[in-house]
mmCIF file of the N, C-alpha and C atoms, coordinates in Angstrom:
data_MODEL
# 
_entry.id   MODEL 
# 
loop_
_atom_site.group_PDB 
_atom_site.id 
_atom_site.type_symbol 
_atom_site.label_atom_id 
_atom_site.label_alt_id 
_atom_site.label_comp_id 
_atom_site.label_asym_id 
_atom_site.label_entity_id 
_atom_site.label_seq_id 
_atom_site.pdbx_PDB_ins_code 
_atom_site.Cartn_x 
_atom_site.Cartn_y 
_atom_site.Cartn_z 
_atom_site.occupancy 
_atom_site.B_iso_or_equiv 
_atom_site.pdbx_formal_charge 
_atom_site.auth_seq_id 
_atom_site.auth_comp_id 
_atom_site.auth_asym_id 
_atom_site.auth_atom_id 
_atom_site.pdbx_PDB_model_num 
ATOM 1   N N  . UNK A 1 1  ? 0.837  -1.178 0.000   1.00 0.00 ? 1  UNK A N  1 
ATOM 2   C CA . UNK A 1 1  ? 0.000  0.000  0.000   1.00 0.00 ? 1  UNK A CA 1 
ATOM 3   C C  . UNK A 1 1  ? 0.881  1.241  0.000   1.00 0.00 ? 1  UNK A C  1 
ATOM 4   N N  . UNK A 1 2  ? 0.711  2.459  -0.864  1.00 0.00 ? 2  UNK A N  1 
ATOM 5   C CA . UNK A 1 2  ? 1.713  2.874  -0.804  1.00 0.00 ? 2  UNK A CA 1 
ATOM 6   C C  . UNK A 1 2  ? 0.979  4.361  -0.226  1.00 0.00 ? 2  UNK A C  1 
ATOM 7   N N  . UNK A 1 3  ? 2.259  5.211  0.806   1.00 0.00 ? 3  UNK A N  1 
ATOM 8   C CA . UNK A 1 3  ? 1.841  6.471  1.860   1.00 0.00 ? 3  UNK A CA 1 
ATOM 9   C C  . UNK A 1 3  ? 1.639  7.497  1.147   1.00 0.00 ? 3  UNK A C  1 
ATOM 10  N N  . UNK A 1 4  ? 0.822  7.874  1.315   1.00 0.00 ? 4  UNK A N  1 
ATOM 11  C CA . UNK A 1 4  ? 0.886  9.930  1.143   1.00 0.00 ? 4  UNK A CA 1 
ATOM 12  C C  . UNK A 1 4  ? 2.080  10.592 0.817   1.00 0.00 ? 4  UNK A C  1 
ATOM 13  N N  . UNK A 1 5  ? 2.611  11.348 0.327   1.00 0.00 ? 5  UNK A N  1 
ATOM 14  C CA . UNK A 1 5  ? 3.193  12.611 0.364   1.00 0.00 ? 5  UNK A CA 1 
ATOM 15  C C  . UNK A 1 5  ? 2.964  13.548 1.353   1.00 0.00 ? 5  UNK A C  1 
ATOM 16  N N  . UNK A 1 6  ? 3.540  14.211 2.153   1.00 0.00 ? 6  UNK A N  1 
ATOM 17  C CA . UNK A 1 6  ? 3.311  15.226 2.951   1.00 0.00 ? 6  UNK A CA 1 
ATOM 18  C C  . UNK A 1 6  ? 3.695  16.758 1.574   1.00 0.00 ? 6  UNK A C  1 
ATOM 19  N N  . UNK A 1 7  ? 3.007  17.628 1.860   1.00 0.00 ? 7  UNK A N  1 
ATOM 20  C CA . UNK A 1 7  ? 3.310  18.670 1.204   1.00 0.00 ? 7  UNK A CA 1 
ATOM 21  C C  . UNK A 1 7  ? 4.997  19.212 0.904   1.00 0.00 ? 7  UNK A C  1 
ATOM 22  N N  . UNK A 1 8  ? 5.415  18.991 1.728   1.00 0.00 ? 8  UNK A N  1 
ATOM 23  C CA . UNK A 1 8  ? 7.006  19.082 2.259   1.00 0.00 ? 8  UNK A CA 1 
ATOM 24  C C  . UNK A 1 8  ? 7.380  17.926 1.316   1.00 0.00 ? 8  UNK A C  1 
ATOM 25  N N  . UNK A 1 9  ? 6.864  16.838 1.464   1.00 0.00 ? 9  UNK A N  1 
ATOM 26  C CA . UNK A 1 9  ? 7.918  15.817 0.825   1.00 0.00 ? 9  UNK A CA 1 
ATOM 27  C C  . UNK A 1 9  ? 7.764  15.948 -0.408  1.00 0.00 ? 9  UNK A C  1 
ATOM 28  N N  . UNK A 1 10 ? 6.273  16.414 -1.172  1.00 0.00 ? 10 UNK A N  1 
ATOM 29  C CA . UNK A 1 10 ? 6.200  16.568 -2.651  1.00 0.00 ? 10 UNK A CA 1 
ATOM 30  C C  . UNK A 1 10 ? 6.817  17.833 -3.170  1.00 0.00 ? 10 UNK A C  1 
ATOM 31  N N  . UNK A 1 11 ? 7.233  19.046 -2.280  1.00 0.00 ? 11 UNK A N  1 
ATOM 32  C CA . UNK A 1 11 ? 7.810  20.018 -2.665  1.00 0.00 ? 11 UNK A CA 1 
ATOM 33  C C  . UNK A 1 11 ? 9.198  19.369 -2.712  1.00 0.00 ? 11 UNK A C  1 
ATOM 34  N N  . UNK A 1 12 ? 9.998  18.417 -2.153  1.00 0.00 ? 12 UNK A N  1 
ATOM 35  C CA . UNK A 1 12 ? 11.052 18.272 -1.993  1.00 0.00 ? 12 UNK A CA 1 
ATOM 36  C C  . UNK A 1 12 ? 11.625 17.456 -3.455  1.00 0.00 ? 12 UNK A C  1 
ATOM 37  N N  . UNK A 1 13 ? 10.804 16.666 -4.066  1.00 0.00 ? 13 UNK A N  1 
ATOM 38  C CA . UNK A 1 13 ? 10.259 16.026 -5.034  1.00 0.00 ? 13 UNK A CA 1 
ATOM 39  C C  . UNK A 1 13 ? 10.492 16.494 -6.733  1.00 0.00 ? 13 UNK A C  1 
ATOM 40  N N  . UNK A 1 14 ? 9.487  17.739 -6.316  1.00 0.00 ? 14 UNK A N  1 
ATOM 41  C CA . UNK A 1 14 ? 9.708  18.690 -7.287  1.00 0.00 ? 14 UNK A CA 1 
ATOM 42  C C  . UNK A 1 14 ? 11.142 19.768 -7.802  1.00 0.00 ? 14 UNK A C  1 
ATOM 43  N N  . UNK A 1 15 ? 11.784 19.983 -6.439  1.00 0.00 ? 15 UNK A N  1 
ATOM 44  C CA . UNK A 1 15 ? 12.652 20.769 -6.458  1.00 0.00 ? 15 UNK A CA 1 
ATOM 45  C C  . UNK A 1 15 ? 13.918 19.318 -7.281  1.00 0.00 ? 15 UNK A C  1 
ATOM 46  N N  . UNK A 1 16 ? 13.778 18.675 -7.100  1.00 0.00 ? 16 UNK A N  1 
ATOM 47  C CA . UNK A 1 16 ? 14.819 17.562 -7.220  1.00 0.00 ? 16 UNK A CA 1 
ATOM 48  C C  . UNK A 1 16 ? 14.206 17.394 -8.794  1.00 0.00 ? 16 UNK A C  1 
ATOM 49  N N  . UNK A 1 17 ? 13.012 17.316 -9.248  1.00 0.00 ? 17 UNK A N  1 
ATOM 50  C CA . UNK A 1 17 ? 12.583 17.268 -10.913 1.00 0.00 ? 17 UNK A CA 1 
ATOM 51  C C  . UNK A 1 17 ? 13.139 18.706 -11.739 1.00 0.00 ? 17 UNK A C  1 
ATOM 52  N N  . UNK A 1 18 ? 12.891 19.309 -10.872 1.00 0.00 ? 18 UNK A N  1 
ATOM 53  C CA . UNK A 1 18 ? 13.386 20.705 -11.619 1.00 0.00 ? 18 UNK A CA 1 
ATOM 54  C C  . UNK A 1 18 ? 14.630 21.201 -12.124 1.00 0.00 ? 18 UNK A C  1 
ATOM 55  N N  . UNK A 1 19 ? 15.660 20.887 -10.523 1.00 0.00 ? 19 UNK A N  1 
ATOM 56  C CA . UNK A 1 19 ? 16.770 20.573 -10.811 1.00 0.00 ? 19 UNK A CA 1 
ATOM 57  C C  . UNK A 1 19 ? 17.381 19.554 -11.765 1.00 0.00 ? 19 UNK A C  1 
ATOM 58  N N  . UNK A 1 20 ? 16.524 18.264 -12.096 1.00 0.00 ? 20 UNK A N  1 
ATOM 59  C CA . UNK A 1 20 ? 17.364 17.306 -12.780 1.00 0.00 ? 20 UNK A CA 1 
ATOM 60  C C  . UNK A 1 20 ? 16.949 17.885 -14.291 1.00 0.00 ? 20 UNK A C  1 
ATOM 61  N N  . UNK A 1 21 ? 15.456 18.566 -14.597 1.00 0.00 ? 21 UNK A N  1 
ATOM 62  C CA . UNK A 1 21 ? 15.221 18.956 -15.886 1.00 0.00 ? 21 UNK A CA 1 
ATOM 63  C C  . UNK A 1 21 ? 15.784 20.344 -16.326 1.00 0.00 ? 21 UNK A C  1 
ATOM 64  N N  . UNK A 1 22 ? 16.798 21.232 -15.569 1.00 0.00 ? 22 UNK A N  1 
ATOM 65  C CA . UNK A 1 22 ? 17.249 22.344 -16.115 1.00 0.00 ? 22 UNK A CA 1 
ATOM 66  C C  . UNK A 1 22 ? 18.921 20.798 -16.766 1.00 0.00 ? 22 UNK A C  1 
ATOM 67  N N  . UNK A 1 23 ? 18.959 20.154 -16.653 1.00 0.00 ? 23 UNK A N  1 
ATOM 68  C CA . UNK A 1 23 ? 20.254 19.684 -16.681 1.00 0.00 ? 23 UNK A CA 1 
ATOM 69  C C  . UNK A 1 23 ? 20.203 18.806 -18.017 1.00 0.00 ? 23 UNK A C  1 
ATOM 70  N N  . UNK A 1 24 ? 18.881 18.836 -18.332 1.00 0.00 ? 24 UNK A N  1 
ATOM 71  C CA . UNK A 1 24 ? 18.109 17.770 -19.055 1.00 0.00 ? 24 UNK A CA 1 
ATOM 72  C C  . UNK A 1 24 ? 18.044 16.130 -19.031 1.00 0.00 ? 24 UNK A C  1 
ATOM 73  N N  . UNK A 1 25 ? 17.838 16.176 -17.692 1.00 0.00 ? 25 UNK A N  1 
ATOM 74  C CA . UNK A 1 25 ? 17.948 14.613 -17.163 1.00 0.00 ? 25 UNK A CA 1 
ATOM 75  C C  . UNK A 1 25 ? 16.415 14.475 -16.503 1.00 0.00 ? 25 UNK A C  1 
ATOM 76  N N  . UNK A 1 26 ? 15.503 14.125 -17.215 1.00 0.00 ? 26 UNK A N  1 
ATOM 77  C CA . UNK A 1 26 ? 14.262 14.511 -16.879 1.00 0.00 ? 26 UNK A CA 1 
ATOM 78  C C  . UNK A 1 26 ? 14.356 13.286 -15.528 1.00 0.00 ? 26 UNK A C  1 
ATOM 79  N N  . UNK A 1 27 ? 13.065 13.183 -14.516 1.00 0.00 ? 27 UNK A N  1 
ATOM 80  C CA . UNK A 1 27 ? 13.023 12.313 -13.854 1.00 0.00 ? 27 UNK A CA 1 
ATOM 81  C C  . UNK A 1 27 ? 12.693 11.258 -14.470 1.00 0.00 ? 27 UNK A C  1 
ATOM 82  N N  . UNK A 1 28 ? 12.665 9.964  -14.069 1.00 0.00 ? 28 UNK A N  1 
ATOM 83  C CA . UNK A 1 28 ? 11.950 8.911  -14.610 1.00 0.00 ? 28 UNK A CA 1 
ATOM 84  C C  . UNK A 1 28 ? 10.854 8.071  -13.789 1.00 0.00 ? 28 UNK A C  1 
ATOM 85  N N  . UNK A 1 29 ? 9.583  7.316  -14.398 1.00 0.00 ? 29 UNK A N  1 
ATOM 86  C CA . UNK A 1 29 ? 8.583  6.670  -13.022 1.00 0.00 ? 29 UNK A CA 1 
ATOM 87  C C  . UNK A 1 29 ? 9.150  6.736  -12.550 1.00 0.00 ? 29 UNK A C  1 
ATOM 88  N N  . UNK A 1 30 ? 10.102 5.633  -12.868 1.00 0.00 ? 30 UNK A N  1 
ATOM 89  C CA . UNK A 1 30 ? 10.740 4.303  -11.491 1.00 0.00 ? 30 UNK A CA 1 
ATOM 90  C C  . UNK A 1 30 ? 11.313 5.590  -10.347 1.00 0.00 ? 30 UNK A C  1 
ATOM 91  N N  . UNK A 1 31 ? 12.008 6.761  -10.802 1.00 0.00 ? 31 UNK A N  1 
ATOM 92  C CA . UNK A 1 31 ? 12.941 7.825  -10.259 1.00 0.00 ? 31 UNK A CA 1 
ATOM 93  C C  . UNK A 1 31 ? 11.858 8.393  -8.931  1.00 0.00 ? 31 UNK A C  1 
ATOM 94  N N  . UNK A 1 32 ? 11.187 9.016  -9.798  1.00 0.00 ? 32 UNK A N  1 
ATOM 95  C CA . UNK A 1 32 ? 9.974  9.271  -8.834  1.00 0.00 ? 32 UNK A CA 1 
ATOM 96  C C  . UNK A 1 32 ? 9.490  8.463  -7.631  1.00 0.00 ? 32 UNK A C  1 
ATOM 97  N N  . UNK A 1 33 ? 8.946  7.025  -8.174  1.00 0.00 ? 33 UNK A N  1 
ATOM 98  C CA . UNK A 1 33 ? 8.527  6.265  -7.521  1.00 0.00 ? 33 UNK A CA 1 
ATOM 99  C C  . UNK A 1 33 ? 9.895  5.846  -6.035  1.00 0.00 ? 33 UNK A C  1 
ATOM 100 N N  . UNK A 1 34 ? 10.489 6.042  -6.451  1.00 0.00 ? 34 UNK A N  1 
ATOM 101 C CA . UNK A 1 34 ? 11.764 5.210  -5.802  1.00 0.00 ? 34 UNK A CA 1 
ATOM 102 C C  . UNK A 1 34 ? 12.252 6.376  -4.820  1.00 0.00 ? 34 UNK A C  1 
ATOM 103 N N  . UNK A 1 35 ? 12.206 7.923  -5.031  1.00 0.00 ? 35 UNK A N  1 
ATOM 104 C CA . UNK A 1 35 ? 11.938 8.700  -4.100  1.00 0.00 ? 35 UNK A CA 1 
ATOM 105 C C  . UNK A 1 35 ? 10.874 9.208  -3.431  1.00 0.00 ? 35 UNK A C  1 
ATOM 106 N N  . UNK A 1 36 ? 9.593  8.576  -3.857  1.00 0.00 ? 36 UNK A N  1 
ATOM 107 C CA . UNK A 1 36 ? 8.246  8.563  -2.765  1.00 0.00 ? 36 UNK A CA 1 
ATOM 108 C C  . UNK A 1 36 ? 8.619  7.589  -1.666  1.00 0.00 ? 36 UNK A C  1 
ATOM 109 N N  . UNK A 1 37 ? 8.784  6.489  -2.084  1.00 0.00 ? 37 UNK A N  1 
ATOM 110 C CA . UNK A 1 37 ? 9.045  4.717  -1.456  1.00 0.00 ? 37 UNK A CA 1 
ATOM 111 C C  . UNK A 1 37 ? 10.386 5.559  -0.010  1.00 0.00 ? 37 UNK A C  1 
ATOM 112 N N  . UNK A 1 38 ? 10.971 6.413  -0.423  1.00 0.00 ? 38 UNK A N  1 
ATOM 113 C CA . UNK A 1 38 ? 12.185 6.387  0.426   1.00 0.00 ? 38 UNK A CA 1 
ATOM 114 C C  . UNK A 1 38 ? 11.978 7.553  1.256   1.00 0.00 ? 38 UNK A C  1 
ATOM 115 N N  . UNK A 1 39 ? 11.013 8.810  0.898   1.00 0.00 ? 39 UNK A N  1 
ATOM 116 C CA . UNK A 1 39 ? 10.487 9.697  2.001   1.00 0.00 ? 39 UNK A CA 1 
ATOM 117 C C  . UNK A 1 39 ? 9.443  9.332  2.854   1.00 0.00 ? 39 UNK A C  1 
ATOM 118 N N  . UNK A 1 40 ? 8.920  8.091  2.004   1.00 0.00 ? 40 UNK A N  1 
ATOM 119 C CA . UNK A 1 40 ? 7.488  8.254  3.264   1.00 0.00 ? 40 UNK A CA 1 
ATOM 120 C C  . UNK A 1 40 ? 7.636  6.744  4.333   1.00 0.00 ? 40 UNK A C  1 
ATOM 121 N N  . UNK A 1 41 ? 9.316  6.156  3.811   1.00 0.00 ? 41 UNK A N  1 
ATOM 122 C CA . UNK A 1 41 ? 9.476  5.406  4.893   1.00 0.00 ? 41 UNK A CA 1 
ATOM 123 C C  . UNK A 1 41 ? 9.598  3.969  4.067   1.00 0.00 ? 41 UNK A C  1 
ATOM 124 N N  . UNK A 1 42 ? 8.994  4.013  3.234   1.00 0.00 ? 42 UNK A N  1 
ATOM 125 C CA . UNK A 1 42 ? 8.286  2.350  2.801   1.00 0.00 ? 42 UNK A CA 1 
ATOM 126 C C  . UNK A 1 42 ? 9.578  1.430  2.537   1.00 0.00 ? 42 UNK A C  1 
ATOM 127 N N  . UNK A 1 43 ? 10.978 2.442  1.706   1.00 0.00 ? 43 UNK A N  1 
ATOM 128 C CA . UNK A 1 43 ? 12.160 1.609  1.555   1.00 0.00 ? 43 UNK A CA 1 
ATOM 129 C C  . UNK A 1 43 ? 13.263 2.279  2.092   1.00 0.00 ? 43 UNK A C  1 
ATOM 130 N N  . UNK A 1 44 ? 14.185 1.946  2.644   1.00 0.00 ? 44 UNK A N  1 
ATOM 131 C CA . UNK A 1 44 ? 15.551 2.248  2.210   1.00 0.00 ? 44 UNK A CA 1 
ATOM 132 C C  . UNK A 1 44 ? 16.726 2.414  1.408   1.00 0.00 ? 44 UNK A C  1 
ATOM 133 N N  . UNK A 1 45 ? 17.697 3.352  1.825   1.00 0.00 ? 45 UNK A N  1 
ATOM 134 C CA . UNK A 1 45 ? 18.333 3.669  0.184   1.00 0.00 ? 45 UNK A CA 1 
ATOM 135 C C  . UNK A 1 45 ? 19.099 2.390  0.265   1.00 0.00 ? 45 UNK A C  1 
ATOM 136 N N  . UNK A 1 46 ? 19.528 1.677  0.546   1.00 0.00 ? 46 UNK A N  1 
ATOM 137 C CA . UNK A 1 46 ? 19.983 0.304  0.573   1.00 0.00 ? 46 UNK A CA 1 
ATOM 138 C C  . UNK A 1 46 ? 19.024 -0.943 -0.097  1.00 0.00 ? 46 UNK A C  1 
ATOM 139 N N  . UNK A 1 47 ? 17.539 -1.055 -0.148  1.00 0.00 ? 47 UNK A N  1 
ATOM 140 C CA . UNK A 1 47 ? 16.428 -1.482 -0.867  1.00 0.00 ? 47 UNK A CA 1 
ATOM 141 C C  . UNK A 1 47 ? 16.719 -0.764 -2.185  1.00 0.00 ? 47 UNK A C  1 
ATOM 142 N N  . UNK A 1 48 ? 16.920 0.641  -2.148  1.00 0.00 ? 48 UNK A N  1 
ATOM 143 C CA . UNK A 1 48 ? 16.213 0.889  -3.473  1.00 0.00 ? 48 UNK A CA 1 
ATOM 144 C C  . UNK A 1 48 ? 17.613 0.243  -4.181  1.00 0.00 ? 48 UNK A C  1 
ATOM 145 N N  . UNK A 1 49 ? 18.639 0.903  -3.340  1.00 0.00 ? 49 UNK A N  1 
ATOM 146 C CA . UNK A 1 49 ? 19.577 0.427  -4.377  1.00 0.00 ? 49 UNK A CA 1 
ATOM 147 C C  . UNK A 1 49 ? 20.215 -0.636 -5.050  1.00 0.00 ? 49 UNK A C  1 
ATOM 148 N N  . UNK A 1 50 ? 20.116 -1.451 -3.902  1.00 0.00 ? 50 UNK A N  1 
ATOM 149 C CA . UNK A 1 50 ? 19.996 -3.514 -4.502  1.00 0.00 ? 50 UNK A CA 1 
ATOM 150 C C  . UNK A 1 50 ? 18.937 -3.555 -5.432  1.00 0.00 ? 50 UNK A C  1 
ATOM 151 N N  . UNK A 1 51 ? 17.419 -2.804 -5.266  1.00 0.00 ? 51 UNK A N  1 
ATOM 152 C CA . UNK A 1 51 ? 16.536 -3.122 -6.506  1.00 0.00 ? 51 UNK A CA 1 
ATOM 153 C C  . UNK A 1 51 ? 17.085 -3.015 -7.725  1.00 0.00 ? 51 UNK A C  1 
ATOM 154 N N  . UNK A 1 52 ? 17.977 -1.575 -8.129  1.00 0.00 ? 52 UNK A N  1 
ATOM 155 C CA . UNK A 1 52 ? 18.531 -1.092 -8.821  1.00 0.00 ? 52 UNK A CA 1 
ATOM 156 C C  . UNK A 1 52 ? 19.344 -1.946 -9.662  1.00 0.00 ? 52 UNK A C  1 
ATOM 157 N N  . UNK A 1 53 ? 20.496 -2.523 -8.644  1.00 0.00 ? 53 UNK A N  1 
ATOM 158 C CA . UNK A 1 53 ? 21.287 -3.424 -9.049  1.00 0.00 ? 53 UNK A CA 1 
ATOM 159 C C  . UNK A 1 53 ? 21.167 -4.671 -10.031 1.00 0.00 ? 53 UNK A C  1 
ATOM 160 N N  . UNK A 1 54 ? 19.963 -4.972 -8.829  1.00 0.00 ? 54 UNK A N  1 
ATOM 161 C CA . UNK A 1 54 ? 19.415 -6.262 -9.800  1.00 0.00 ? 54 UNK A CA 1 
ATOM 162 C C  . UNK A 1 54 ? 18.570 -6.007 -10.759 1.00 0.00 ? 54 UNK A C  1 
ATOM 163 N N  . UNK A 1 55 ? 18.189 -4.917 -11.664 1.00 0.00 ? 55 UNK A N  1 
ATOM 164 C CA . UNK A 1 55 ? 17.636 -4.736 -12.360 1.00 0.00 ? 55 UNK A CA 1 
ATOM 165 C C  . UNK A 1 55 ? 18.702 -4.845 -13.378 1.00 0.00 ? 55 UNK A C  1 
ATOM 166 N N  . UNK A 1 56 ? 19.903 -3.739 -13.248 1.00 0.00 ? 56 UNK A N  1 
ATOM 167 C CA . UNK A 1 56 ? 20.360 -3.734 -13.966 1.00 0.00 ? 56 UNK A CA 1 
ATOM 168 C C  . UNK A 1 56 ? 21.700 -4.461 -14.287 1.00 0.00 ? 56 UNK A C  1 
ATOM 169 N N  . UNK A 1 57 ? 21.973 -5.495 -13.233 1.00 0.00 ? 57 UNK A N  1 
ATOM 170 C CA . UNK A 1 57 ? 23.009 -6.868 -13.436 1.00 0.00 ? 57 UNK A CA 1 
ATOM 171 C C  . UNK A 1 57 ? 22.297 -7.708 -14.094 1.00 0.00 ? 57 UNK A C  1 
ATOM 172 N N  . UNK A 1 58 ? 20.942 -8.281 -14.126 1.00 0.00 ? 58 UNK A N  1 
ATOM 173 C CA . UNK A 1 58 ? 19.907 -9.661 -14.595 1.00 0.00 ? 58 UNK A CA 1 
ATOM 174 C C  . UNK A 1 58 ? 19.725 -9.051 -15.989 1.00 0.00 ? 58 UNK A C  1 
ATOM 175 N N  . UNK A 1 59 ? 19.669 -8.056 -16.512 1.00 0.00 ? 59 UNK A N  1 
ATOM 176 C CA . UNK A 1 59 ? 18.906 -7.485 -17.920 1.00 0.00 ? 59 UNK A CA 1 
ATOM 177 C C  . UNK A 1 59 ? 19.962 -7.734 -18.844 1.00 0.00 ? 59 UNK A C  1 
ATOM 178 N N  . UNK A 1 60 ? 20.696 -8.870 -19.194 1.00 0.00 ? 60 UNK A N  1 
ATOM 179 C CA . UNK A 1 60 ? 21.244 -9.434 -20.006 1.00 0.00 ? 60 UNK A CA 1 
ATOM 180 C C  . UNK A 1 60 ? 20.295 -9.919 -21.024 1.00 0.00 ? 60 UNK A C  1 
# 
């Protein structure tokens, strides 16, 4: 089930999209998703980042 945003955390969100799109590195879902999952508690940056891993070690 996945938490809310607090106003704070979606401003925090945005500032981090904004920043990555003046650079032209737009966000991506998963990007997004993977910094909701890690403000509102649900993962750790250690979760997200083994997810990561194994996404992108297995995609042979």
């Amino acid at each position: 089930m996945s938490k809310s945003l607090t106003a704070e955390q979606q401003e925090m969100i945005n500032q981090v999209a904004a920043t990555m799109a003046i650079e032209n590195m737009p966000v991506t879902k998963q990007a997004y998703e993977n910094m909701r999952a890690y403000l509102t508690g649900e993962k750790t940056k250690k979760e997200i980042l083994d997810d990561i891993k194994v996404r992108y070690t297995n995609a042979r």
